[in-house]
N, CA, C and O atoms as a Tinker XYZ file with bonds, in Angstrom:
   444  protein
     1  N     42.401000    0.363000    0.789000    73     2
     2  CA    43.083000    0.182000    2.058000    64     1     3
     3  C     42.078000   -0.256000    3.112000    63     2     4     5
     4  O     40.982000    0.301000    3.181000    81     3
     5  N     42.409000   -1.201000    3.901000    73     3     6
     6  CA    41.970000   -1.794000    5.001000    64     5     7
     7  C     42.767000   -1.790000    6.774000    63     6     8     9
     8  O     43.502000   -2.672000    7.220000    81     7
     9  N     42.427000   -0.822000    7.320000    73     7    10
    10  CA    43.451000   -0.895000    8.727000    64     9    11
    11  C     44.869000   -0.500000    8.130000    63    10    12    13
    12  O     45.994000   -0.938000    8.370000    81    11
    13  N     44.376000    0.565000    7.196000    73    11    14
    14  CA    46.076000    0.634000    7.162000    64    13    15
    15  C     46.586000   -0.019000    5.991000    63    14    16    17
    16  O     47.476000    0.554000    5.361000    81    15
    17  N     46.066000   -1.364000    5.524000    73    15    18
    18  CA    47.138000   -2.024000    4.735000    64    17    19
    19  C     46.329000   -2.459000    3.341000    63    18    20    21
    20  O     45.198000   -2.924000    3.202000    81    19
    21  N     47.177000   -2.183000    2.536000    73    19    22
    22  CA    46.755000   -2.170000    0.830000    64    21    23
    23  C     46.585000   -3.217000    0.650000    63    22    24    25
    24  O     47.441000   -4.097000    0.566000    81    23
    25  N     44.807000   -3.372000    0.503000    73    23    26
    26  CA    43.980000   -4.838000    0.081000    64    25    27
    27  C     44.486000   -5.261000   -1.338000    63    26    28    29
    28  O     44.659000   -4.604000   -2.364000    81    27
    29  N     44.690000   -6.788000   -1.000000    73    27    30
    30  CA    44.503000   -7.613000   -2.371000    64    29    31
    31  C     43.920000   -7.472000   -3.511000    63    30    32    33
    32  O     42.885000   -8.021000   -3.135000    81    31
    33  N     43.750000   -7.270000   -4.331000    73    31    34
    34  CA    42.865000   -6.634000   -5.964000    64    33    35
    35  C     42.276000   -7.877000   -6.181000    63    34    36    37
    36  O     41.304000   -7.894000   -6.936000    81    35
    37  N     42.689000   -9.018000   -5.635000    73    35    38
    38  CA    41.490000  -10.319000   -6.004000    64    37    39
    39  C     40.374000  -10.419000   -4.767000    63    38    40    41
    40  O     39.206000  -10.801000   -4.838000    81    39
    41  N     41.117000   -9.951000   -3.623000    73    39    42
    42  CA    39.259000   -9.531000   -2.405000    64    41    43
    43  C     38.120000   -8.276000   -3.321000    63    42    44    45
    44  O     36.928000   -8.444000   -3.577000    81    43
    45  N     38.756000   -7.380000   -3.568000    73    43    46
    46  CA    37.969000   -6.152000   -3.995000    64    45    47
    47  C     37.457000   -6.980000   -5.209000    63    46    48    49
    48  O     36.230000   -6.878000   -5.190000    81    47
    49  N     37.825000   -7.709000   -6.193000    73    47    50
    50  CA    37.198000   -8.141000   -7.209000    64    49    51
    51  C     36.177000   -9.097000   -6.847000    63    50    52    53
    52  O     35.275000   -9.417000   -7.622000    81    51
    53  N     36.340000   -9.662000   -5.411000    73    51    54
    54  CA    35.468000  -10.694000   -5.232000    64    53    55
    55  C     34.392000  -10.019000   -4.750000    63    54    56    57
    56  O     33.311000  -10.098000   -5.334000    81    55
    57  N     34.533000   -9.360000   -3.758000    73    55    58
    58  CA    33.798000   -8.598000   -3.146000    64    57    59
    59  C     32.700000   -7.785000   -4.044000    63    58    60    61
    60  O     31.489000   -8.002000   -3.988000    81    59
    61  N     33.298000   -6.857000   -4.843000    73    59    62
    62  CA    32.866000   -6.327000   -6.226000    64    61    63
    63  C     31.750000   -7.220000   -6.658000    63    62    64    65
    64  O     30.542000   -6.999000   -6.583000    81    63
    65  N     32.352000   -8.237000   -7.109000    73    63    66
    66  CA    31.407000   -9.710000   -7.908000    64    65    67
    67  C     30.041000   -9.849000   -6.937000    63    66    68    69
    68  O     28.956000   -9.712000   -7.502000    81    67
    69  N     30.064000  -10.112000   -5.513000    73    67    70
    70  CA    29.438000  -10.639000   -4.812000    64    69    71
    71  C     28.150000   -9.381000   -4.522000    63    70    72    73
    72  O     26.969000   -9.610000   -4.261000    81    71
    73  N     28.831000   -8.007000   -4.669000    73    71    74
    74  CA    27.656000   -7.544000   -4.499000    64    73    75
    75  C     26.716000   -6.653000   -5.884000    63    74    76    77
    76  O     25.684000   -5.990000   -5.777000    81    75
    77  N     27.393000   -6.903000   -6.910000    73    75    78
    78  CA    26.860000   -7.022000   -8.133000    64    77    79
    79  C     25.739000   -8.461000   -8.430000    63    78    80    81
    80  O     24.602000   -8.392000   -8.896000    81    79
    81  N     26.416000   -9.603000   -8.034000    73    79    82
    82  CA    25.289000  -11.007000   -8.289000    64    81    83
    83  C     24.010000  -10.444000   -7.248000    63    82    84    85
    84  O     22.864000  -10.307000   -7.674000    81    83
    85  N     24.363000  -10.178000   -5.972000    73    83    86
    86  CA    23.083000   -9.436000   -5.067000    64    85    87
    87  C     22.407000   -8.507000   -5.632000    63    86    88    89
    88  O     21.178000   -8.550000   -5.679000    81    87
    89  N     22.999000   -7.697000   -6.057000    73    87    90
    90  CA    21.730000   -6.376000   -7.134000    64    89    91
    91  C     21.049000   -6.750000   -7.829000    63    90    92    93
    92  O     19.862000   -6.425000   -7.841000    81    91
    93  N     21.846000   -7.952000   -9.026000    73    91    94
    94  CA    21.124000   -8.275000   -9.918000    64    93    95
    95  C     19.982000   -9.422000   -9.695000    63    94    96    97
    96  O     18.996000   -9.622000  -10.405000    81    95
    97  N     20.339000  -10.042000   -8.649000    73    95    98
    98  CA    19.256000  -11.145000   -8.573000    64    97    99
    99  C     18.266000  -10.008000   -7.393000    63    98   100   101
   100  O     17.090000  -10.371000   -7.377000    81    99
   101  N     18.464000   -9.107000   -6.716000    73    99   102
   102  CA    17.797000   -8.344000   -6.199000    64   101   103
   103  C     16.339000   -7.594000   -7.572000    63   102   104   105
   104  O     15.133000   -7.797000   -7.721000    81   103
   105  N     17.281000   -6.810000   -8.206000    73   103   106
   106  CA    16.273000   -6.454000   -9.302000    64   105   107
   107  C     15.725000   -7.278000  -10.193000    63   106   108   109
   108  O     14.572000   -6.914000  -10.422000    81   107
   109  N     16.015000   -8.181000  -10.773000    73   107   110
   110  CA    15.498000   -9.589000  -11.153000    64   109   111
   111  C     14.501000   -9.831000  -10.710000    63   110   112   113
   112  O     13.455000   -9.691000  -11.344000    81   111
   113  N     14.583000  -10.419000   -9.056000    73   111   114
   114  CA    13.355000  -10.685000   -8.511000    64   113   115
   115  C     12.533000   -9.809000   -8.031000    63   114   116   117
   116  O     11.500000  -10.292000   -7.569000    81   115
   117  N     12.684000   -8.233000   -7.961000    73   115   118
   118  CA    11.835000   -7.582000   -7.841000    64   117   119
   119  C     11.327000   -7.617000   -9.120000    63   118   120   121
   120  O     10.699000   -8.675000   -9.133000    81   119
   121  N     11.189000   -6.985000  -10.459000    73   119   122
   122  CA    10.782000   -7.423000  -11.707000    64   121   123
   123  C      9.586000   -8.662000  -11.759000    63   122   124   125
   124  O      8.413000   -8.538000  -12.112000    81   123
   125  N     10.213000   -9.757000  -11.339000    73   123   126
   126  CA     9.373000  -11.134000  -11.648000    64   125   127
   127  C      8.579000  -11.108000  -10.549000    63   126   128   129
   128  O      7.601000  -11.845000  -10.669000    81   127
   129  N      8.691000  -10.193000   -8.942000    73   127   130
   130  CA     7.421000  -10.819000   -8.295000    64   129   131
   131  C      6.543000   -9.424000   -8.654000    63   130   132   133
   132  O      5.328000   -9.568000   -8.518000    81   131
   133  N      6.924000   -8.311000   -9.023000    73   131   134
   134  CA     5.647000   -7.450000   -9.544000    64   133   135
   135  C      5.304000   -7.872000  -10.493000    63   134   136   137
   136  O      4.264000   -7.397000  -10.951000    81   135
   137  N      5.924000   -8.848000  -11.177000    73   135   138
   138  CA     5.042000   -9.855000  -12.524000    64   137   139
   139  C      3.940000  -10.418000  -12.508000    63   138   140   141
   140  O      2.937000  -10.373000  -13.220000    81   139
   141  N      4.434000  -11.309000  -11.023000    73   139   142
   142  CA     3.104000  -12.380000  -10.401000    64   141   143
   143  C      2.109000  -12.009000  -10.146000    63   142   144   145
   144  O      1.029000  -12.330000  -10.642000    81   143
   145  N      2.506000  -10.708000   -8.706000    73   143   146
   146  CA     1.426000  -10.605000   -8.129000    64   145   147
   147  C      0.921000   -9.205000   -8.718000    63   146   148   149
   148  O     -0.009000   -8.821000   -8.009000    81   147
   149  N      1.110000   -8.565000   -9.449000    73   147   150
   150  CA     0.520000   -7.782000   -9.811000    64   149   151
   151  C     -0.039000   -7.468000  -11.271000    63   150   152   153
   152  O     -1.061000   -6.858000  -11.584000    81   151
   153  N      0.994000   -8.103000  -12.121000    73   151   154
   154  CA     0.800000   -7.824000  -14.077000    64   153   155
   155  C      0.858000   -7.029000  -13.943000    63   154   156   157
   156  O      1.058000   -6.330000  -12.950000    81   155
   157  N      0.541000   -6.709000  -15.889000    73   155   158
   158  CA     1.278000   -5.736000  -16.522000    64   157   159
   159  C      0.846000   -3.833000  -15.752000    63   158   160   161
   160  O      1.404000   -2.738000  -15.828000    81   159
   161  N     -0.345000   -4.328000  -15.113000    73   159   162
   162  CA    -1.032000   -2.983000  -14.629000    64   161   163
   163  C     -0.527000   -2.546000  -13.084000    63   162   164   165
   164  O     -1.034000   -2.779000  -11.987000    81   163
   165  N      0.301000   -2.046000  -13.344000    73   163   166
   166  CA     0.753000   -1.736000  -11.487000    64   165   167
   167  C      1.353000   -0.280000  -11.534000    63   166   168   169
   168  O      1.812000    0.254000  -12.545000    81   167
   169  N      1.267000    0.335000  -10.139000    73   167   170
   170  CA     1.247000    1.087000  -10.047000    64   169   171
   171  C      2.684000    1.977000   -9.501000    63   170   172   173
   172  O      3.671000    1.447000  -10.011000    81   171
   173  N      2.977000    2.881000   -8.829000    73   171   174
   174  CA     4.304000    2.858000   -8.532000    64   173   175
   175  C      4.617000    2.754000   -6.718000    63   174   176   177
   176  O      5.653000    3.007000   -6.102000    81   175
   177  N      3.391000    2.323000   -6.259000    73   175   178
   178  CA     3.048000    1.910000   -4.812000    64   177   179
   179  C      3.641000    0.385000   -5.040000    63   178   180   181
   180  O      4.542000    0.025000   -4.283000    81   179
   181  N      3.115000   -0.616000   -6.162000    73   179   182
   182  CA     3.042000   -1.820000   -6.202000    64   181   183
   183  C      4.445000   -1.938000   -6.896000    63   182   184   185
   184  O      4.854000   -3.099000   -6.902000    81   183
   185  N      5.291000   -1.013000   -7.487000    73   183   186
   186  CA     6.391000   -1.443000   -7.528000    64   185   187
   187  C      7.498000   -1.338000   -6.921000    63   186   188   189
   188  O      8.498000   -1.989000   -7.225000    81   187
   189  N      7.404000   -0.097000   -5.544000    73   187   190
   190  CA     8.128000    0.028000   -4.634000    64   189   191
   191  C      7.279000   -1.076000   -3.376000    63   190   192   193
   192  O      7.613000   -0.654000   -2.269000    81   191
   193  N      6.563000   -2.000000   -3.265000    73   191   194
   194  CA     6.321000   -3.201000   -2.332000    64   193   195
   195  C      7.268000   -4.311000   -2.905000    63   194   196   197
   196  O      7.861000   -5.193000   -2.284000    81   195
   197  N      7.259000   -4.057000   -4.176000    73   195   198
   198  CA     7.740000   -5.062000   -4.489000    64   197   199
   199  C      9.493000   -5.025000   -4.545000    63   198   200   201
   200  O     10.235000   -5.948000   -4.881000    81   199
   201  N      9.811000   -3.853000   -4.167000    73   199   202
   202  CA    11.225000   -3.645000   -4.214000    64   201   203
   203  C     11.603000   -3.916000   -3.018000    63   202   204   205
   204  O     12.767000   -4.231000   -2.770000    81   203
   205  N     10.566000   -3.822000   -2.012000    73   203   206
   206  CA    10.893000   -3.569000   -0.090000    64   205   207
   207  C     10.576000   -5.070000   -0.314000    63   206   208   209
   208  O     11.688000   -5.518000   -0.593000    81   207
   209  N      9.770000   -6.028000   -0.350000    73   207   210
   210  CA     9.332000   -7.064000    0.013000    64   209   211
   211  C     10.612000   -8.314000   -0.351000    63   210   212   213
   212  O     10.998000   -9.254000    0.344000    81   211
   213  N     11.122000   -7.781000   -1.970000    73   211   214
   214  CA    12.265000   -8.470000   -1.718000    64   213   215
   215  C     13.379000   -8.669000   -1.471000    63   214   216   217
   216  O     13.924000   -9.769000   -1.380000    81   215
   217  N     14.097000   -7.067000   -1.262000    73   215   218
   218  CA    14.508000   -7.118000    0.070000    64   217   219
   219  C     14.597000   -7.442000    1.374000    63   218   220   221
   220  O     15.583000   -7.747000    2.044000    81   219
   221  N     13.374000   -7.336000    1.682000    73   219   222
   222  CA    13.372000   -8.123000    3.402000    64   221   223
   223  C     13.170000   -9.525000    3.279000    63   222   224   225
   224  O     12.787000  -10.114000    4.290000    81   223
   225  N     13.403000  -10.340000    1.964000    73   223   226
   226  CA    13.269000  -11.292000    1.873000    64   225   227
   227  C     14.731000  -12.053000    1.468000    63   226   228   229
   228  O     15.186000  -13.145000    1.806000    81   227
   229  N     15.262000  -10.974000    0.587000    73   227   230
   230  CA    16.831000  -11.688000    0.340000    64   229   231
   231  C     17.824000  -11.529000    1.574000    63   230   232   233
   232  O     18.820000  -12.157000    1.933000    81   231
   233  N     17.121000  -10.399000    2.083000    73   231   234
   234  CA    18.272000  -10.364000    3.194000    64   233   235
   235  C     18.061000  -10.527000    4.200000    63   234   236   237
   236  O     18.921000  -10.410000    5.072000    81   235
   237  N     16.845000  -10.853000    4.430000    73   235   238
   238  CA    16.050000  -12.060000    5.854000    64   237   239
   239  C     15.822000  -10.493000    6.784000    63   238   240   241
   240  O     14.974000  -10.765000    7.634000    81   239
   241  N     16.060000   -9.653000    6.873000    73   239   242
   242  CA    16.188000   -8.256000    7.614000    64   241   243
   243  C     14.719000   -7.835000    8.076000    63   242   244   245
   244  O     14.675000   -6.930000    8.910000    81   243
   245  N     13.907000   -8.201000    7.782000    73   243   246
   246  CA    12.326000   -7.872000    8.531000    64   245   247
   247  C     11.185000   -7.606000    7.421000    63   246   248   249
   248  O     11.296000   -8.190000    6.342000    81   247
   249  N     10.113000   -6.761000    7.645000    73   247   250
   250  CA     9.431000   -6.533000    6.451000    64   249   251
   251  C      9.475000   -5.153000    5.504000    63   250   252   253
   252  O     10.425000   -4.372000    5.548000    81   251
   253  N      8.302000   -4.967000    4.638000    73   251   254
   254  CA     9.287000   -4.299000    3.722000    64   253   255
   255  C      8.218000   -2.909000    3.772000    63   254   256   257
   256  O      7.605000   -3.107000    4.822000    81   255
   257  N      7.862000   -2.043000    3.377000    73   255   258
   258  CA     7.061000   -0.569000    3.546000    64   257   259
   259  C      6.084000   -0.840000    2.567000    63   258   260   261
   260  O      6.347000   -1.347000    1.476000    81   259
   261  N      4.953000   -0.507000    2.945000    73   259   262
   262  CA     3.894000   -0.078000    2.018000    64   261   263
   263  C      2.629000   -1.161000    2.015000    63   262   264   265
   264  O      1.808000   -0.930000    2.902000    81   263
   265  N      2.346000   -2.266000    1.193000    73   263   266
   266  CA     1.063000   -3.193000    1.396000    64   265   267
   267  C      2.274000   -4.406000    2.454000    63   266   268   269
   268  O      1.730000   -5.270000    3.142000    81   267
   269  N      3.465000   -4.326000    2.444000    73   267   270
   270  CA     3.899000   -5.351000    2.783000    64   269   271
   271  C      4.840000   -4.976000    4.516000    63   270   272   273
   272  O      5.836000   -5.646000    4.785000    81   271
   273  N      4.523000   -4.279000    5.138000    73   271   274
   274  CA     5.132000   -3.394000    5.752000    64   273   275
   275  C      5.032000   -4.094000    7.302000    63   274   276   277
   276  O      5.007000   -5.325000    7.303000    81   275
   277  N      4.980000   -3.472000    8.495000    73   275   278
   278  CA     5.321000   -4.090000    9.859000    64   277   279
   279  C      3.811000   -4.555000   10.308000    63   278   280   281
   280  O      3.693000   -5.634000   10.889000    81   279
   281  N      2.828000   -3.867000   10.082000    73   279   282
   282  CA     1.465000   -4.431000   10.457000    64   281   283
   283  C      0.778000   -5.158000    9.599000    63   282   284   285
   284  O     -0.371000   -5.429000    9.948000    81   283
   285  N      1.189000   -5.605000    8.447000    73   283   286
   286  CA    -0.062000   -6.328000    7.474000    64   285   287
   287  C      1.026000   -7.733000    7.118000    63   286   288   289
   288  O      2.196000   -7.863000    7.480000    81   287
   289  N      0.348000   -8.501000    6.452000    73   287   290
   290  CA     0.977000   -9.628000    6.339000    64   289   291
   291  C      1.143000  -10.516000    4.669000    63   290   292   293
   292  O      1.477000   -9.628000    3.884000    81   291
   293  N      1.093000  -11.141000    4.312000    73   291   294
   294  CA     1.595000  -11.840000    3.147000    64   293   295
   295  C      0.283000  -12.238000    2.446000    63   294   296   297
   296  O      0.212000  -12.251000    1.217000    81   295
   297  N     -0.974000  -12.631000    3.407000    73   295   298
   298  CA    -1.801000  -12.880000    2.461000    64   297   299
   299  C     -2.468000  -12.944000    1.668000    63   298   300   301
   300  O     -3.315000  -13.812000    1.457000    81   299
   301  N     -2.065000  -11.496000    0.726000    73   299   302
   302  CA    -2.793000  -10.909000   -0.578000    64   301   303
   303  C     -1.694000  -11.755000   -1.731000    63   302   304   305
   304  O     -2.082000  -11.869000   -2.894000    81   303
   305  N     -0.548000  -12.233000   -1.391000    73   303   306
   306  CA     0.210000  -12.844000   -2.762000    64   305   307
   307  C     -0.195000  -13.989000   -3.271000    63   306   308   309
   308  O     -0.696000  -14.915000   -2.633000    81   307
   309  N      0.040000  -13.945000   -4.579000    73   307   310
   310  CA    -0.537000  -15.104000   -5.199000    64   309   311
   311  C      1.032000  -16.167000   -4.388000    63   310   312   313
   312  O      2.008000  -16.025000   -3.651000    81   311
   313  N      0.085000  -17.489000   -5.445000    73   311   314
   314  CA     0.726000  -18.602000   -4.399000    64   313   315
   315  C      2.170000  -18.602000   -4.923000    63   314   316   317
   316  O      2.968000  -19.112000   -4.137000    81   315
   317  N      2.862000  -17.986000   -6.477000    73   315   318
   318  CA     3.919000  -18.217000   -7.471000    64   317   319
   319  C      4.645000  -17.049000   -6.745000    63   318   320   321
   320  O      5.863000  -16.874000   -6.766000    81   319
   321  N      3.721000  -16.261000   -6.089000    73   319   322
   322  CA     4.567000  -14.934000   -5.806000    64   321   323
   323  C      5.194000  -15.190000   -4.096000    63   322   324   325
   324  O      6.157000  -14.602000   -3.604000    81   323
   325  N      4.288000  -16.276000   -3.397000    73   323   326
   326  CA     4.570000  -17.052000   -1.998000    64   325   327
   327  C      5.944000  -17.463000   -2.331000    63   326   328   329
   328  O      7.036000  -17.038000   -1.954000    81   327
   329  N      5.470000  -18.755000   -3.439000    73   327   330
   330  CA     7.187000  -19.615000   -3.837000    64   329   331
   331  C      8.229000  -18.345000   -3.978000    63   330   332   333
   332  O      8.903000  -18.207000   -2.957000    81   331
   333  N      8.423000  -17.684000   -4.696000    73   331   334
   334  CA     9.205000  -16.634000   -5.016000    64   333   335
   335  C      9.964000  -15.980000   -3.681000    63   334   336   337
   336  O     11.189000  -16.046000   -3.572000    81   335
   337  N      9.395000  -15.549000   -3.001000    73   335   338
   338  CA     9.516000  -15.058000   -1.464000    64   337   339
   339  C     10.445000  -16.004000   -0.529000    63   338   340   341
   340  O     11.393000  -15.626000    0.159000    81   339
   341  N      9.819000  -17.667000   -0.703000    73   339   342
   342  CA    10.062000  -18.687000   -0.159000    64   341   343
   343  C     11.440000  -19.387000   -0.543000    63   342   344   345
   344  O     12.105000  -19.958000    0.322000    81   343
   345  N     11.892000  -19.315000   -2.036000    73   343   346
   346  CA    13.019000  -18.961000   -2.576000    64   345   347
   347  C     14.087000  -18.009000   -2.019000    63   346   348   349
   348  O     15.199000  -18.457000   -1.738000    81   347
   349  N     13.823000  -16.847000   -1.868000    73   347   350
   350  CA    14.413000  -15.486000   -1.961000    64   349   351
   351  C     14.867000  -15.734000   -0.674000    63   350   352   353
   352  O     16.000000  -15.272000   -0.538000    81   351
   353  N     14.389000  -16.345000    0.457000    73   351   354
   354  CA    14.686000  -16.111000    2.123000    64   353   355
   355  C     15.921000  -17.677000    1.731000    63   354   356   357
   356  O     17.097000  -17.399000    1.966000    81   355
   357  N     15.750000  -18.695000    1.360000    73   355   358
   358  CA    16.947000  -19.395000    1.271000    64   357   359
   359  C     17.996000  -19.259000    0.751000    63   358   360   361
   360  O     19.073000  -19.743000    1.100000    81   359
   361  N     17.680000  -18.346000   -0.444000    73   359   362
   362  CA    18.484000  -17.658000   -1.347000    64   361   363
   363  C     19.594000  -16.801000   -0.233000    63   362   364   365
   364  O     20.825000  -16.812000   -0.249000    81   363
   365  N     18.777000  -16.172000    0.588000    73   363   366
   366  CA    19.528000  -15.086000    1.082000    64   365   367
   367  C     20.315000  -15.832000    2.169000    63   366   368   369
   368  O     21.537000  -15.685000    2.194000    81   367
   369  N     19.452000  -16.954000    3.450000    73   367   370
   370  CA    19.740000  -17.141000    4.410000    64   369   371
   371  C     21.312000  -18.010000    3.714000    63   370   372   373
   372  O     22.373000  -17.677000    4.241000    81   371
   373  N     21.355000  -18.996000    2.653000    73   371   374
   374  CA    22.639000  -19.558000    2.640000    64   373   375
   375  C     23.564000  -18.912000    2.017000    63   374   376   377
   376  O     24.620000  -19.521000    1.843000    81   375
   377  N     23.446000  -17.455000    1.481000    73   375   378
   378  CA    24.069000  -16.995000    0.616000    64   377   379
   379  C     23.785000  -17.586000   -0.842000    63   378   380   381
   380  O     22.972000  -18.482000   -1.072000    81   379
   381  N     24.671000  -16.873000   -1.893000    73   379   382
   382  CA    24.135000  -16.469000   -3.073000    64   381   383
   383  C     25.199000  -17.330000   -3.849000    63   382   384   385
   384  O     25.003000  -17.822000   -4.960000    81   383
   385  N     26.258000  -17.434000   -3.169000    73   383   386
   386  CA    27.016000  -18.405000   -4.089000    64   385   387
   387  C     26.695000  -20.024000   -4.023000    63   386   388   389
   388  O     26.728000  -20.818000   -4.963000    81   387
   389  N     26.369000  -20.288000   -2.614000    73   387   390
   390  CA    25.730000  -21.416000   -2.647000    64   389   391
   391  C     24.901000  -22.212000   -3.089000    63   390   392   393
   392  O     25.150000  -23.418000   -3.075000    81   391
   393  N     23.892000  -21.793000   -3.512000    73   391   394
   394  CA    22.340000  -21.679000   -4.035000    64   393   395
   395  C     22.654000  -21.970000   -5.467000    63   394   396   397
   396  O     22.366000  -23.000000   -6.077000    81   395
   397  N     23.501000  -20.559000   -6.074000    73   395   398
   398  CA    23.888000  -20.287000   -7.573000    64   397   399
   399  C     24.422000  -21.356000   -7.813000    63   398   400   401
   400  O     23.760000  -22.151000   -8.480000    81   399
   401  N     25.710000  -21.734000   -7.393000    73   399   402
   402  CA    26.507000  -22.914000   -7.901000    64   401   403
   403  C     25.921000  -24.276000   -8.542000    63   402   404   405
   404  O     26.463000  -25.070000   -9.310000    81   403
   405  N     24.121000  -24.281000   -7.744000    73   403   406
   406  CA    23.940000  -25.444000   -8.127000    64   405   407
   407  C     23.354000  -25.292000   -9.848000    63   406   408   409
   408  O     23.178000  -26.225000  -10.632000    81   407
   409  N     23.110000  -23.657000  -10.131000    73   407   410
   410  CA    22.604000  -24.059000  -11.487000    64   409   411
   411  C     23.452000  -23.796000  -12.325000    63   410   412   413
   412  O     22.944000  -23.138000  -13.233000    81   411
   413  N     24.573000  -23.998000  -12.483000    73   411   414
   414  CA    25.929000  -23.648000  -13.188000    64   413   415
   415  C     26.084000  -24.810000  -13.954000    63   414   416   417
   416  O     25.827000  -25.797000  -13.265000    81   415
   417  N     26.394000  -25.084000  -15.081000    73   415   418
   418  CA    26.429000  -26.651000  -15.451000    64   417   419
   419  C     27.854000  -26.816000  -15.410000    63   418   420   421
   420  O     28.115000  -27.988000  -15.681000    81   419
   421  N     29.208000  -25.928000  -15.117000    73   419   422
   422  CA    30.335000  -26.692000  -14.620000    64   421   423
   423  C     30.334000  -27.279000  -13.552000    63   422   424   425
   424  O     31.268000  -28.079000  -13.489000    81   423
   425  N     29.554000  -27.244000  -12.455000    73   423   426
   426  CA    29.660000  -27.614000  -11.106000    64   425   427
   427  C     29.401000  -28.975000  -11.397000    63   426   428   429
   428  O     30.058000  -29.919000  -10.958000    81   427
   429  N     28.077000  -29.069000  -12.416000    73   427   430
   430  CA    27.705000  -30.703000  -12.328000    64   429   431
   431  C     28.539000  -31.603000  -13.597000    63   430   432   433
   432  O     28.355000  -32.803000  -13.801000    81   431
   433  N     29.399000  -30.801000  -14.307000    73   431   434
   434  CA    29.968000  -31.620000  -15.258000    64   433   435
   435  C     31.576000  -32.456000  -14.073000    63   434   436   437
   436  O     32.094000  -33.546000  -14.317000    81   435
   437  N     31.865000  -31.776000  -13.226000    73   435   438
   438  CA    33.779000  -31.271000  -12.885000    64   437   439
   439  C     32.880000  -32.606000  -11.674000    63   438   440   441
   440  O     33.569000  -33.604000  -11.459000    81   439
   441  N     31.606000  -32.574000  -11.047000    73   439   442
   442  CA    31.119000  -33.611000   -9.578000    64   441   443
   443  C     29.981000  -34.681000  -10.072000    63   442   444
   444  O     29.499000  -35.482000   -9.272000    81   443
């Protein structure tokens, strides 16, 4: 229910969808940038930066706690872990369906 009135079951499914594709490309890319910039040896400091960092990166919302936090800045990442970041903020700023659609191969078979 919304204001009173019994939502559509195809909004809640969309809705549903939309913030499931966000988790998963959320944990995804946390995964792959503690890949970059850190390998296989990290710690559990370097894997909660890497959980805040891409966060404040998918969701454009500010910076993230710990090596990556309100006073220090970006320049300890490697350059794959820069792109990644640099990704993640367009990713977020146009939304997720936008972005996605282009690597779908129905989009480019149907245009």
């Amino acid at each position: 229910r919304f204001l009173g009135k019994i939502t559509n079951q195809s909004i809640v499914f969309h809705v549903m969808a939309f913030f499931v594709m966000f988790m998963f490309t959320w944990i995804v890319s946390s995964i792959l940038f503690a890949l970059l910039n850190y390998g296989i040896t990290m710690s559990f400091q370097d894997i909660l930066a890497s959980l805040t960092l891409t966060a404040s990166t998918l969701g454009n919302v500010g910076p993230g706690i710990g090596e990556f936090g309100p006073g220090t800045s970006m320049n300890s990442l490697t350059d794959s872990a820069k792109l990644l970041c640099c990704f993640l903020m367009v990713l977020g700023r146009l939304e997720l369906y936008t972005i996605l659609i282009l690597f779908t191969p129905a989009f480019w078979k149907n245009n």
